[in-house]
C-alpha beads as a LAMMPS data file, in Angstrom:
LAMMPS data file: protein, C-alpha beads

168 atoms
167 bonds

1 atom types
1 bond types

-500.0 500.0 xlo xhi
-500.0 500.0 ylo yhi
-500.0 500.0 zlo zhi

Masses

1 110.0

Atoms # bond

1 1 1 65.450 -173.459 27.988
2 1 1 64.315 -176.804 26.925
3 1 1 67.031 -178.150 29.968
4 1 1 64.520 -176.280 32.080
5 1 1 61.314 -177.718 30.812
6 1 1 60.396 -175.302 28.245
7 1 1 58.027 -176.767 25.621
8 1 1 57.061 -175.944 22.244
9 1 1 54.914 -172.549 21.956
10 1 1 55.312 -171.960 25.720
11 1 1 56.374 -168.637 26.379
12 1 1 59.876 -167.521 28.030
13 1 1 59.360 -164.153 30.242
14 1 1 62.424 -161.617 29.941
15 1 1 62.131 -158.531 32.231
16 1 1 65.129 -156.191 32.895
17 1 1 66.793 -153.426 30.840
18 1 1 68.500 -153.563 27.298
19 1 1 71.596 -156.189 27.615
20 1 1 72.756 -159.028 25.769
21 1 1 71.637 -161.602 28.725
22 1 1 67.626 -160.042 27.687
23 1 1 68.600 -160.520 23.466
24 1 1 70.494 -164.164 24.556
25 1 1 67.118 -165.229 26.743
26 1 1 64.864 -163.834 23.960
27 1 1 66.457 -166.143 20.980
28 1 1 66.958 -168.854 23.125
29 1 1 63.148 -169.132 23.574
30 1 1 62.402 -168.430 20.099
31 1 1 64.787 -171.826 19.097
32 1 1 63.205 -173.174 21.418
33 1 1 59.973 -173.053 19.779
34 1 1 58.435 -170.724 22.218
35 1 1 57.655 -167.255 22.328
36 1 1 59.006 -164.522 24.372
37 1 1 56.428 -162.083 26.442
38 1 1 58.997 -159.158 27.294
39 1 1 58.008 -157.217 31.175
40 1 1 57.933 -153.695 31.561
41 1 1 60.485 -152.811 33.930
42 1 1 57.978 -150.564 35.418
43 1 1 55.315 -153.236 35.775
44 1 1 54.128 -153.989 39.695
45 1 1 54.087 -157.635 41.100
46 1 1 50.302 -157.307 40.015
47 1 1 50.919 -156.795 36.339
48 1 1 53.920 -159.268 36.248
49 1 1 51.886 -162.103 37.882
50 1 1 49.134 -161.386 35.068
51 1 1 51.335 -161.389 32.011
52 1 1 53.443 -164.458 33.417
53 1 1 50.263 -166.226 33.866
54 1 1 48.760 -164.873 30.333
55 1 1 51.647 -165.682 28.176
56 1 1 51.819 -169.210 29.583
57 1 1 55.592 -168.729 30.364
58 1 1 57.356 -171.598 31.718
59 1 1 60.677 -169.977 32.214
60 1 1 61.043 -166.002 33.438
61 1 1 64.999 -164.269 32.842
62 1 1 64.976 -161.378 35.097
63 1 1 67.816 -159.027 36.094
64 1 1 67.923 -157.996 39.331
65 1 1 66.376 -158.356 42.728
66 1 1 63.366 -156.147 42.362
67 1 1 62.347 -158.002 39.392
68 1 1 62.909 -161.438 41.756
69 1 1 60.963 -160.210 44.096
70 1 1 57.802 -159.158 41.947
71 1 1 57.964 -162.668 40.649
72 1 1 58.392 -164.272 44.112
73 1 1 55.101 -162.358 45.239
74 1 1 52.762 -163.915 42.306
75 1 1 54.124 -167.210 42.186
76 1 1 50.985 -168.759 43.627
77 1 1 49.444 -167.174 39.840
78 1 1 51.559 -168.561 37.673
79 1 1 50.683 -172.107 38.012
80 1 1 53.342 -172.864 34.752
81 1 1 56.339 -171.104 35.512
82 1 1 58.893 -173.763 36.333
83 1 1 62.282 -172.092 36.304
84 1 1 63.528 -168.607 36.715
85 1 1 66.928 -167.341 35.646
86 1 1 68.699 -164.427 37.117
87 1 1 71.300 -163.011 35.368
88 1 1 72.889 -159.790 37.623
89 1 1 71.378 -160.807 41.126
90 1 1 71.157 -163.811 43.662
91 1 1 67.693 -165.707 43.758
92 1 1 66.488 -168.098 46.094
93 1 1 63.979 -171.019 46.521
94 1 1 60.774 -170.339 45.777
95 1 1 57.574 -173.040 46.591
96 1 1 54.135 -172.505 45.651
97 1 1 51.628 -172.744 48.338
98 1 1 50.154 -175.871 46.759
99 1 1 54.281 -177.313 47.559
100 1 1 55.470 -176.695 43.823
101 1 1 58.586 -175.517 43.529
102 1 1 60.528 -173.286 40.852
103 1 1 63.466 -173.879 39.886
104 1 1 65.829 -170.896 40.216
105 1 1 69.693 -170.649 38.659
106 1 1 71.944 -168.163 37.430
107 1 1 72.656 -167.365 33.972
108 1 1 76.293 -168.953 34.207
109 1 1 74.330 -172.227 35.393
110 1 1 71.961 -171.802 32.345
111 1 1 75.037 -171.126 30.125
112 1 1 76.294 -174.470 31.357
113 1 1 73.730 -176.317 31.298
114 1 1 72.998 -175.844 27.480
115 1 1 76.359 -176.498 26.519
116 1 1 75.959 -180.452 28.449
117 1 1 72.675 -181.055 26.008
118 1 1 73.272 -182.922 22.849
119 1 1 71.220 -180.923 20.569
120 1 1 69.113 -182.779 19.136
121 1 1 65.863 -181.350 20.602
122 1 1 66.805 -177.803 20.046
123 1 1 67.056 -178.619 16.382
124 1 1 63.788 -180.505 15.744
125 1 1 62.450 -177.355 16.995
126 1 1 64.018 -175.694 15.013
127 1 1 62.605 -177.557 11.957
128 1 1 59.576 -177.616 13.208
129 1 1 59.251 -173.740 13.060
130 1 1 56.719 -171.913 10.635
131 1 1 56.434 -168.432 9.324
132 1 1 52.771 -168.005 11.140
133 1 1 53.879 -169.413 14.774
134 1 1 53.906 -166.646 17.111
135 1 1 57.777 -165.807 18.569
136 1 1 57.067 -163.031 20.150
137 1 1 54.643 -161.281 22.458
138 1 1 54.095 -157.609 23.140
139 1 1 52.041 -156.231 25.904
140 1 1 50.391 -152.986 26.087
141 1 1 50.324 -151.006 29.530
142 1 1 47.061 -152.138 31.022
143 1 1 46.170 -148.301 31.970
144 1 1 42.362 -149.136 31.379
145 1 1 42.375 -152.888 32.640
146 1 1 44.301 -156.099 31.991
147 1 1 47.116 -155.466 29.312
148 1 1 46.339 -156.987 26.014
149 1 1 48.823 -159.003 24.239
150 1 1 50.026 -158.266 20.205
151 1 1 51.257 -161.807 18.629
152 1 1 54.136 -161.254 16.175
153 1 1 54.610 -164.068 14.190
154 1 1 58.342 -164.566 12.544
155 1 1 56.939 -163.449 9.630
156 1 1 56.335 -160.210 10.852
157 1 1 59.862 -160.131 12.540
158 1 1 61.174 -160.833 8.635
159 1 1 59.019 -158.584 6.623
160 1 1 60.214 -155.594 9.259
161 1 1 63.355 -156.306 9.221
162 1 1 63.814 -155.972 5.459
163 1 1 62.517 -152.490 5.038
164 1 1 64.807 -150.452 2.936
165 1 1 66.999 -148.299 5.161
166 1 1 64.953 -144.690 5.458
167 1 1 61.206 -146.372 4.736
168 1 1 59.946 -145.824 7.804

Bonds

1 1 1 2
2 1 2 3
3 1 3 4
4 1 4 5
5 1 5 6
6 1 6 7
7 1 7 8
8 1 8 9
9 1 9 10
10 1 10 11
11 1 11 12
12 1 12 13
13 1 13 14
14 1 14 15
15 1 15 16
16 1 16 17
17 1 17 18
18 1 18 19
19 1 19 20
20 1 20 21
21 1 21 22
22 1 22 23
23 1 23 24
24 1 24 25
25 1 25 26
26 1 26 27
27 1 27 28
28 1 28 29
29 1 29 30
30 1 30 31
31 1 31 32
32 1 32 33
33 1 33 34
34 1 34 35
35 1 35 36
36 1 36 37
37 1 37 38
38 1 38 39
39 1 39 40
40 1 40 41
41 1 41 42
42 1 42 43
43 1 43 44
44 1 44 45
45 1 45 46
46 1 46 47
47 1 47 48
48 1 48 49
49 1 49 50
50 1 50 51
51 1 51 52
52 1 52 53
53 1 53 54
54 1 54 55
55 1 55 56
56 1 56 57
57 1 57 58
58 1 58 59
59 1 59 60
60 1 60 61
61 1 61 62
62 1 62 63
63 1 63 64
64 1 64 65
65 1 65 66
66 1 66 67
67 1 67 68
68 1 68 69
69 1 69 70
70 1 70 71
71 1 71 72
72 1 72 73
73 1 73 74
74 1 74 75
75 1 75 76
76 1 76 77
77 1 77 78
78 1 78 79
79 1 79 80
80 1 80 81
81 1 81 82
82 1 82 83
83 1 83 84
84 1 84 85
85 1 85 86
86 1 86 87
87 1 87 88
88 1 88 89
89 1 89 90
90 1 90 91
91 1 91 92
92 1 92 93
93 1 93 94
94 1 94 95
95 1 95 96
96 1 96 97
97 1 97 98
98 1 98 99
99 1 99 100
100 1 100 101
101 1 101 102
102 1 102 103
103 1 103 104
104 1 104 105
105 1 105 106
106 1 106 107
107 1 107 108
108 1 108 109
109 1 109 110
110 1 110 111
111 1 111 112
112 1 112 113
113 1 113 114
114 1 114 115
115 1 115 116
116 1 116 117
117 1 117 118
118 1 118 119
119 1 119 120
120 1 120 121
121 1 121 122
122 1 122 123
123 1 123 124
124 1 124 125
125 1 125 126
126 1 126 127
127 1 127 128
128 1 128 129
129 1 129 130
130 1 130 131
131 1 131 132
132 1 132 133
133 1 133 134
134 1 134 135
135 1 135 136
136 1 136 137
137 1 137 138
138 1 138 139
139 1 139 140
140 1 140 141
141 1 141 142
142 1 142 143
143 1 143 144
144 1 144 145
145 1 145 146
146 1 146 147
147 1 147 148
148 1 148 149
149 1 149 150
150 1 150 151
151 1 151 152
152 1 152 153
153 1 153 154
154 1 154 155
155 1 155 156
156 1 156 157
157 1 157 158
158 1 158 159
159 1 159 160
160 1 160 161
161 1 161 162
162 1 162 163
163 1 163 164
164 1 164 165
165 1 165 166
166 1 166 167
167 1 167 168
């Protein structure tokens, strides 16, 4: 992510169904120092453009070529966006109409391309991480307007996650 341009608290978009490609893409961004803004798979081009623009997401790892495509047709609104990595489908070059262009690889390029980098960024970020800094964020469905984002914080990942077994 951070081979892509990914900075600090910049979120990393992940839309597709349950695999380890969308668990990989989510805790890369998190090491990253970022924050991952998850897409619904039924979302339209209208609601992905919103919550790519939203989260601030630099980087989007999508699945397939729907997904691509809903991207593709809101790139003009997401003025951040810089890369997008597809992980079961081809992508293609995609330029803003302003002449930006995004970046587009597969996830066996991504794979590669974090195992040339040294490091050392990845863990200053690392170190740099606090309880309160938001990792992830969670969208609700929009049905009565724009969706409104939930910040969980790492904290709140930790405190969940050790809830004695039959709590909730």
């Amino acid at each position: 992510m951070i081979a892509l341009g990914h900075k600090r608290f910049e979120a990393v978009n992940i839309f597709g169904f349950n695999s380890p490609e969308w668990v990989m893409g989510t805790l890369a961004c998190v090491f990253a120092g970022g924050r991952s803004a998850g897409i619904y798979p039924t979302d339209s081009a209208d609601q992905v453009a919103f919550k790519s623009a939203h989260s601030g997401a630099s980087v989007a790892v999508l699945e397939n070529e729907g997904n691509f495509e809903k991207f593709a047709a809101g790139i003009d609104a997401m003025p951040k966006l810089k890369a997008i990595v597809c992980w079961a489908c081809e992508g293609r070059a995609l330029k803003r109409k302003d002449g930006s262009e995004v970046k587009v690889i597969s996830w066996a390029d991504l794979v590669k391309l974090g195992q040339e980098q040294d490091g050392a960024e990845l863990t200053k970020r690392i170190e740099l991480m606090q309880p309160g800094h938001c990792a992830c964020l969670i969208y609700t469905s929009g049905t009565t307007g724009n969706p409104k984002a939930v910040m969980i914080s790492h904290d709140n990942i930790i405190f969940e996650s050790r809830l004695p077994v039959g709590y909730i």
